[in-house]
C-alpha positions as CSV (number, residue, x, y, z in Angstrom):
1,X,-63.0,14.3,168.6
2,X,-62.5,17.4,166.5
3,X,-63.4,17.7,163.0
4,X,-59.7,18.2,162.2
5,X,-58.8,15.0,163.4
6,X,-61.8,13.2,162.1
7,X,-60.2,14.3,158.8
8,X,-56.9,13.6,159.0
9,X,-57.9,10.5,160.0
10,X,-59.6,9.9,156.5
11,X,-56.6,11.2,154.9
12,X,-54.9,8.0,152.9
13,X,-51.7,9.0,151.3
14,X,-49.5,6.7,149.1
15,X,-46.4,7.1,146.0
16,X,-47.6,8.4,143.1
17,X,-48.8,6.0,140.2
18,X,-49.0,6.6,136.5
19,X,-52.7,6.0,136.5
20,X,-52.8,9.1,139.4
21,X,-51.9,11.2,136.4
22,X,-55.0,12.0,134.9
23,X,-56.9,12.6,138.0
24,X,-54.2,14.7,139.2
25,X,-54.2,17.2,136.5
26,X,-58.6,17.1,136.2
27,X,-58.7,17.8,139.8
28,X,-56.2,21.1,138.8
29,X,-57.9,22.1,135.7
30,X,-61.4,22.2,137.4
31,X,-59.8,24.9,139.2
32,X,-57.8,26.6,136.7
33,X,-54.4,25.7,137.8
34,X,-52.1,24.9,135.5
35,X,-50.4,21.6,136.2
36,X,-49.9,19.5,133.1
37,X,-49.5,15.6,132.9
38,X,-46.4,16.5,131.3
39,X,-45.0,17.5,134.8
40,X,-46.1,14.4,136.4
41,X,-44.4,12.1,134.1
42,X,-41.9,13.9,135.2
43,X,-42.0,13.4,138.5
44,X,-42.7,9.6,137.9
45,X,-39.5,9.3,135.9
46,X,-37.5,11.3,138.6
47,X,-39.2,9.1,141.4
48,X,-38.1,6.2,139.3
49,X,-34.8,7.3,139.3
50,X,-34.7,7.4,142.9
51,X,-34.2,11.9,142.1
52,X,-37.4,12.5,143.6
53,X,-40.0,10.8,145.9
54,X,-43.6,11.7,145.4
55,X,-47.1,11.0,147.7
56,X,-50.4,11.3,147.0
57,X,-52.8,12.4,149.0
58,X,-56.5,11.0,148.7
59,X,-60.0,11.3,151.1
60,X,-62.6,9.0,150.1
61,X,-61.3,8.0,147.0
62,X,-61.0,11.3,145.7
63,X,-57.6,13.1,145.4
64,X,-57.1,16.2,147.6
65,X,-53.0,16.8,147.4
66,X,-49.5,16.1,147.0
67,X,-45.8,16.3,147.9
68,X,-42.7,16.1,146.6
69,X,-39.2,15.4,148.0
70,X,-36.2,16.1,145.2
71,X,-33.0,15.1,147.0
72,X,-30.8,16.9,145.3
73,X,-32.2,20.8,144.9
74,X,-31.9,23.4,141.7
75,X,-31.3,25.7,144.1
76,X,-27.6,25.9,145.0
77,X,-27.4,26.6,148.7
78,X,-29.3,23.6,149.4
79,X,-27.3,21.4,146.4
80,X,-23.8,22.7,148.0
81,X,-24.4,21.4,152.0
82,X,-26.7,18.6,150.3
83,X,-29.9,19.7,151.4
84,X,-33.2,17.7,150.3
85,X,-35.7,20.6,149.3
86,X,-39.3,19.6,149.6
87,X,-40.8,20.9,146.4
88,X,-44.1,21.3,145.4
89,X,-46.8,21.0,148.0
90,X,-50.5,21.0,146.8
91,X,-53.2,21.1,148.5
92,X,-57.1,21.6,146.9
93,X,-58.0,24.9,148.1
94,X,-61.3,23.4,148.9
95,X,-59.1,20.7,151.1
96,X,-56.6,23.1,152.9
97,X,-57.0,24.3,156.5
98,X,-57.8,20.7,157.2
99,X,-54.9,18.8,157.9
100,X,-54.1,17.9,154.8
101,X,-51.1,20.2,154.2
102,X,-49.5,18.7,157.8
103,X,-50.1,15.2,156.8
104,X,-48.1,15.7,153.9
105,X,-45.7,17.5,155.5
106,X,-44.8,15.1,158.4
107,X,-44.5,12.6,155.8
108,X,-41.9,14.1,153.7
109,X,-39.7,15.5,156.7
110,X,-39.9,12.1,158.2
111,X,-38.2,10.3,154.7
112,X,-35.4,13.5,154.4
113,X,-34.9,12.8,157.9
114,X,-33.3,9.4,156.9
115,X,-30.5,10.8,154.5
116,X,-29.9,14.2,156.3
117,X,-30.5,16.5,159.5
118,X,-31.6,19.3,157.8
119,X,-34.9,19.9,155.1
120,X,-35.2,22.9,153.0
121,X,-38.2,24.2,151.1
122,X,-38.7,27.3,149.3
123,X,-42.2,29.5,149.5
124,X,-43.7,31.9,147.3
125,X,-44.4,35.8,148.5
126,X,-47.5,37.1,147.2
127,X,-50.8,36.4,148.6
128,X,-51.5,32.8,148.0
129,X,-48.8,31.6,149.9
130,X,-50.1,33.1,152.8
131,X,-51.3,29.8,154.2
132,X,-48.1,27.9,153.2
133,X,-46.0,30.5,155.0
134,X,-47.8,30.4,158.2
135,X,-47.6,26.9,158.4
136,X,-43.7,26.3,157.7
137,X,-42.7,28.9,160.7
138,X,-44.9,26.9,162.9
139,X,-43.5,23.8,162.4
140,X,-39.6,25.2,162.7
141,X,-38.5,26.5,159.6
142,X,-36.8,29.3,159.2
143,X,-35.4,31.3,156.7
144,X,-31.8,29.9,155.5
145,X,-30.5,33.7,155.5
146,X,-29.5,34.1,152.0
147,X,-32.5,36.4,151.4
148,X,-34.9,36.2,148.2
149,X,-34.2,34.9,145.1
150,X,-36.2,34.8,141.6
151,X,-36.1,31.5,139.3
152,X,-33.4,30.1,142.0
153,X,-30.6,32.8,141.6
154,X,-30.8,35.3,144.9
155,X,-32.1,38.9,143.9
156,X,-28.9,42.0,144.3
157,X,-30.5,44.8,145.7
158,X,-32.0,47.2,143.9
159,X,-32.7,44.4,141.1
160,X,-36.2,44.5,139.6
161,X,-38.0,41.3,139.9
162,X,-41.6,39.7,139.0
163,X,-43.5,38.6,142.0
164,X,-45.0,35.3,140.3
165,X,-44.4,31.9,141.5
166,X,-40.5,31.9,140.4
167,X,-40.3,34.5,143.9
168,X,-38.9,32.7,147.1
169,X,-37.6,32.8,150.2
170,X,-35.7,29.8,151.1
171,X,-36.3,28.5,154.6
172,X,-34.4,25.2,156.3
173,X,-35.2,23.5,159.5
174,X,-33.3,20.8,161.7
175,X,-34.7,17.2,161.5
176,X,-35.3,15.2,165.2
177,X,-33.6,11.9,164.5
């Protein structure tokens, strides 16, 4: 069996809980991300509130990612044809390339694939999405045509933008049911 799979297999993966919090945002801060508990309270309330489903990933005991599934999206190509967007996947850097990412992924396309046919998530262009890209055309996204936008409202050309995190490309992909 290959590493890979001996991995994935270790992978346990569950909703988030309010005592995930502050191992969530120590795991972050350790490696100078910026993710505050403030955003995961967030997320509990919105999960709560049936807005927003969240999973957790964990290997050994130790916390190594998460997803999230918002069913209604901010960004309004995916709101108008009632798209779910997946929305903020994390992986450890010291976790990705390992399965982790997938897991997570077949996860959150399996529960949008019991309210709708389609799934929508937006990536990031500069370097550190690199990773993410790859592995969203591989598993059948592609782009939903509507081009780049910046802090969810599409970019005119010629418009000056930051490339920071708030720069995406939207892509969509059909759901087996």
């Amino acid at each position: 069996m290959d590493k890979r799979k001996i991995i994935q297999e270790k992978i346990e993966i569950r909703k988030l809980l309010e005592n995930d919090i502050p191992l969530i945002v120590s795991a972050f801060a350790e490696i100078r991300w910026n993710k505050p508990a403030s955003q995961y309270k967030k997320y509990l309330k919105e999960q709560t509130d049936q807005e927003r489903q969240v999973w957790v990933a964990w290997m050994d005991s130790v916390f190594v990612g998460y997803v999230t599934l918002k069913w209604r999206s901010d960004y309004l190509p995916f709101q108008e044809k009632q798209i779910p967007e997946i929305n903020d996947l994390n992986v450890l850097p010291k976790y990705q390339q390992q399965g982790v990412g997938s897991k997570l992924m077949d996860l959150v396309e399996h529960e949008a694939a019991t309210k709708s046919q389609v799934v929508g998530i937006g990536v990031g262009l500069y370097t550190d999405y690199g990773h993410a890209q790859q592995m969203y055309v591989k598993r059948g996204y592609v782009p939903d045509g509507n081009g780049i936008t910046y802090k969810n409202k599409v970019i005119d050309w010629g418009e000056k933008i930051i490339a920071d995190d708030d720069l995406v490309l939207w892509f969509i992909k059909k759901l087996k049911i």
